[in-house]
N, CA, C and O of each residue as an XYZ file, in Angstrom:
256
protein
N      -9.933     37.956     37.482
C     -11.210     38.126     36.851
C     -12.237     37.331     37.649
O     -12.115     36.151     37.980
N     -13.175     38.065     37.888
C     -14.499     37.766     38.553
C     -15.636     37.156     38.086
O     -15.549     37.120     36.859
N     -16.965     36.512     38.576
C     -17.839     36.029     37.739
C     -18.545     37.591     37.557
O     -19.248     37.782     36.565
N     -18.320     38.740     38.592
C     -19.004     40.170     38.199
C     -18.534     40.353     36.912
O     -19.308     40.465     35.961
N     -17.096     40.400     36.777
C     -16.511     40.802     35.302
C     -17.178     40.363     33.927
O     -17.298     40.954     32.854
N     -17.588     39.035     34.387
C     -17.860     38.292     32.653
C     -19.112     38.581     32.659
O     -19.614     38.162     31.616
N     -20.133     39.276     33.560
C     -21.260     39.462     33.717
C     -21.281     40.709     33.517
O     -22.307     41.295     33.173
N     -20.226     41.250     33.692
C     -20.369     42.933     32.973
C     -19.862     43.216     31.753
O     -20.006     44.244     31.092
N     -19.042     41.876     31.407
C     -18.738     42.382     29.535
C     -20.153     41.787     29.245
O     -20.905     42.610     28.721
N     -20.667     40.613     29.450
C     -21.953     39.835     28.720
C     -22.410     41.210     28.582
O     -22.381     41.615     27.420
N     -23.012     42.407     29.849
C     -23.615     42.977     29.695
C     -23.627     44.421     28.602
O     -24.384     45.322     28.242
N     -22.299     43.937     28.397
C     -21.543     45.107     27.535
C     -21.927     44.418     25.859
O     -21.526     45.049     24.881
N     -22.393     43.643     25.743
C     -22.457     43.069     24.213
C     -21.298     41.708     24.123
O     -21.211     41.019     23.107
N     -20.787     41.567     24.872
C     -19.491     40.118     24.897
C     -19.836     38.866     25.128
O     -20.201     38.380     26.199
N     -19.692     38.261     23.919
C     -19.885     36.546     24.402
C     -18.809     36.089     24.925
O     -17.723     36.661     24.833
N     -19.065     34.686     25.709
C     -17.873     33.743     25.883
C     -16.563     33.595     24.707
O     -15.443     34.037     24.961
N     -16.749     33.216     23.986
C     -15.409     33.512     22.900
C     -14.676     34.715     23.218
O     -13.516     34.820     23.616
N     -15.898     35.980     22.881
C     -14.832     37.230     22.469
C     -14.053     37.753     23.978
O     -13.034     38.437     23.885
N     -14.704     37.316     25.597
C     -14.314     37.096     26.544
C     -12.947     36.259     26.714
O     -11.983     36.649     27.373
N     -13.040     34.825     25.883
C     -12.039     33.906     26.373
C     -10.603     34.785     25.544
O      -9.539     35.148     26.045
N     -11.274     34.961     23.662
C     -10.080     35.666     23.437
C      -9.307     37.080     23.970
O      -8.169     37.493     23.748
N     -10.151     37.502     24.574
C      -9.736     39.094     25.268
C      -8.764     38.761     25.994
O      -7.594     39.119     25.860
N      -9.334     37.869     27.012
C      -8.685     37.410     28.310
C      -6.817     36.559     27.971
O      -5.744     36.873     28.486
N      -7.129     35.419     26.895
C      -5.782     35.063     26.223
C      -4.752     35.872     25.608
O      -3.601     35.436     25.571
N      -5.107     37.263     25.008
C      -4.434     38.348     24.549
C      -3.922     39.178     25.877
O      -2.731     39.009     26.138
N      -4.386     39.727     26.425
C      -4.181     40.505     27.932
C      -3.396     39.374     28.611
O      -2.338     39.989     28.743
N      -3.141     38.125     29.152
C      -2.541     37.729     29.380
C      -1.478     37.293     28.917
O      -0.610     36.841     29.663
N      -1.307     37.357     27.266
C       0.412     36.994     26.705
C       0.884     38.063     26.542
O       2.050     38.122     26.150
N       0.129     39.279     26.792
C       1.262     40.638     26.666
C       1.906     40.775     28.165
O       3.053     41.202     28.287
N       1.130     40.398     29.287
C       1.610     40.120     30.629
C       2.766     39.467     30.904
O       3.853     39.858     31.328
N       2.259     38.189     30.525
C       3.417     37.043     30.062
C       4.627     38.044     29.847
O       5.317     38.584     30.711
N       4.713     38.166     28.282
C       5.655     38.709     27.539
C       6.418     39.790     28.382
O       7.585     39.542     28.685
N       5.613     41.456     28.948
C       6.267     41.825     29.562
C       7.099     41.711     30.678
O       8.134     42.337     30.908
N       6.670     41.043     31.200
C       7.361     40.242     32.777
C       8.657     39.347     32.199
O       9.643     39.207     32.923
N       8.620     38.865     31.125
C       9.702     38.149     31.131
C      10.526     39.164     30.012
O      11.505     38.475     29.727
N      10.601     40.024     29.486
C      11.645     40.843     29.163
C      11.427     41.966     30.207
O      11.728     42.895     29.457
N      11.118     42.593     31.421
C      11.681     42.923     32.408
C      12.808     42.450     32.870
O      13.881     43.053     32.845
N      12.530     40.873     33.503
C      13.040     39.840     33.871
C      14.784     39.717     33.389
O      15.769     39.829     34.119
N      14.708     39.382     31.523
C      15.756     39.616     31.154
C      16.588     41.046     31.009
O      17.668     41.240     30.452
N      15.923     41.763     31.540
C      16.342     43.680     30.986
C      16.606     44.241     29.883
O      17.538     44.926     29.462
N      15.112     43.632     29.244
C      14.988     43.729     27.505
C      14.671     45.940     27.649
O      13.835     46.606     28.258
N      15.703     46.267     26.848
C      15.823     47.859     26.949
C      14.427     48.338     25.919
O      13.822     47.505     25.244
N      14.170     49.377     25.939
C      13.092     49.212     24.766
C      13.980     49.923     23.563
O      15.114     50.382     23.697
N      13.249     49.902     22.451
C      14.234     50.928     21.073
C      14.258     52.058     21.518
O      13.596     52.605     22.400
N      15.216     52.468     20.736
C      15.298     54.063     20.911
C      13.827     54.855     20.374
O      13.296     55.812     20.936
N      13.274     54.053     18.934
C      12.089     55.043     18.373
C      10.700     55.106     19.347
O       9.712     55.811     19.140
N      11.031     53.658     21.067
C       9.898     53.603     21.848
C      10.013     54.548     22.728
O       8.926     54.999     23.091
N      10.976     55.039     23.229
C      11.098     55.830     23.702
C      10.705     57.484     23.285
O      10.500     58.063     24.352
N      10.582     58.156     22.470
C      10.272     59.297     21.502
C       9.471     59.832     22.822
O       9.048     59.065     23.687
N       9.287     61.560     22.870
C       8.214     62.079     23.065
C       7.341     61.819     22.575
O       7.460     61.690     21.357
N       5.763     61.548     23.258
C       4.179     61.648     23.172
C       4.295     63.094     21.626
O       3.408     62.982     20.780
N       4.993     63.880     21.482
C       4.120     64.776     20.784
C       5.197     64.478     19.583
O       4.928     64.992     18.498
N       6.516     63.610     19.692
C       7.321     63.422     18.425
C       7.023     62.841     17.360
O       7.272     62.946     16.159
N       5.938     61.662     18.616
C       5.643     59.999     18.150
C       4.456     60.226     16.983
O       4.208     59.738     15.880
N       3.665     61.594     18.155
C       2.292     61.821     16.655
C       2.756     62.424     15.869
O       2.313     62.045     14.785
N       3.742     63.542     15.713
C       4.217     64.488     14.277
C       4.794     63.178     13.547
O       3.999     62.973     12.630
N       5.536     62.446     13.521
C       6.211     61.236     12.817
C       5.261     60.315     12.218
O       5.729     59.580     11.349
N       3.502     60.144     12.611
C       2.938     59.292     12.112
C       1.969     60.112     11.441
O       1.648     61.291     11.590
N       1.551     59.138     10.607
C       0.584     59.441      9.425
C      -0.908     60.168     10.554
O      -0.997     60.114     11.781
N      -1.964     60.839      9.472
C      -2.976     61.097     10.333
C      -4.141     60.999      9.606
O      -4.737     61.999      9.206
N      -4.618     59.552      9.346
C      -5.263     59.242      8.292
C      -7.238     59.759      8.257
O      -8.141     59.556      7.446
N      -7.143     60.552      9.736
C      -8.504     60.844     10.063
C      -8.674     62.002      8.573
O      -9.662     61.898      7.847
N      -7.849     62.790      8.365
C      -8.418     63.943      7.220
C      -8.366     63.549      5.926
O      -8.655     64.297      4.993
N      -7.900     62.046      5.767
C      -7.725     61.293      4.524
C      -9.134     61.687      3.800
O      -9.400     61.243      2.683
């Protein structure tokens, strides 16, 4: 991350906070994935699903 970057979320509506927390989230899912690579964490079987299984199986609360 660049000083362009934080100058283009500022410009996007982003303060320092909602920047620092963005940035702390995006980096522990990094974290996280790299180290169950690492260990050869498999994913579930239900992560795996077809793209078109995954949406028939979930709710679709837009026509609620």
């Amino acid at each position: 991350m660049t000083a362009s970057d934080v100058t283009q979320l500022h410009s996007a509506g982003f303060n320092d906070a909602q920047i620092t927390i963005a940035v702390q989230v995006i980096a522990y899912f990094n974290y996280i994935n790299r180290i169950a690579d690492g260990l050869g964490v498999d994913l579930e079987d239900s992560m795996n699903a077809p793209i078109g299984q995954w949406r028939a199986d979930k709710a679709d609360f837009r026509n609620s």
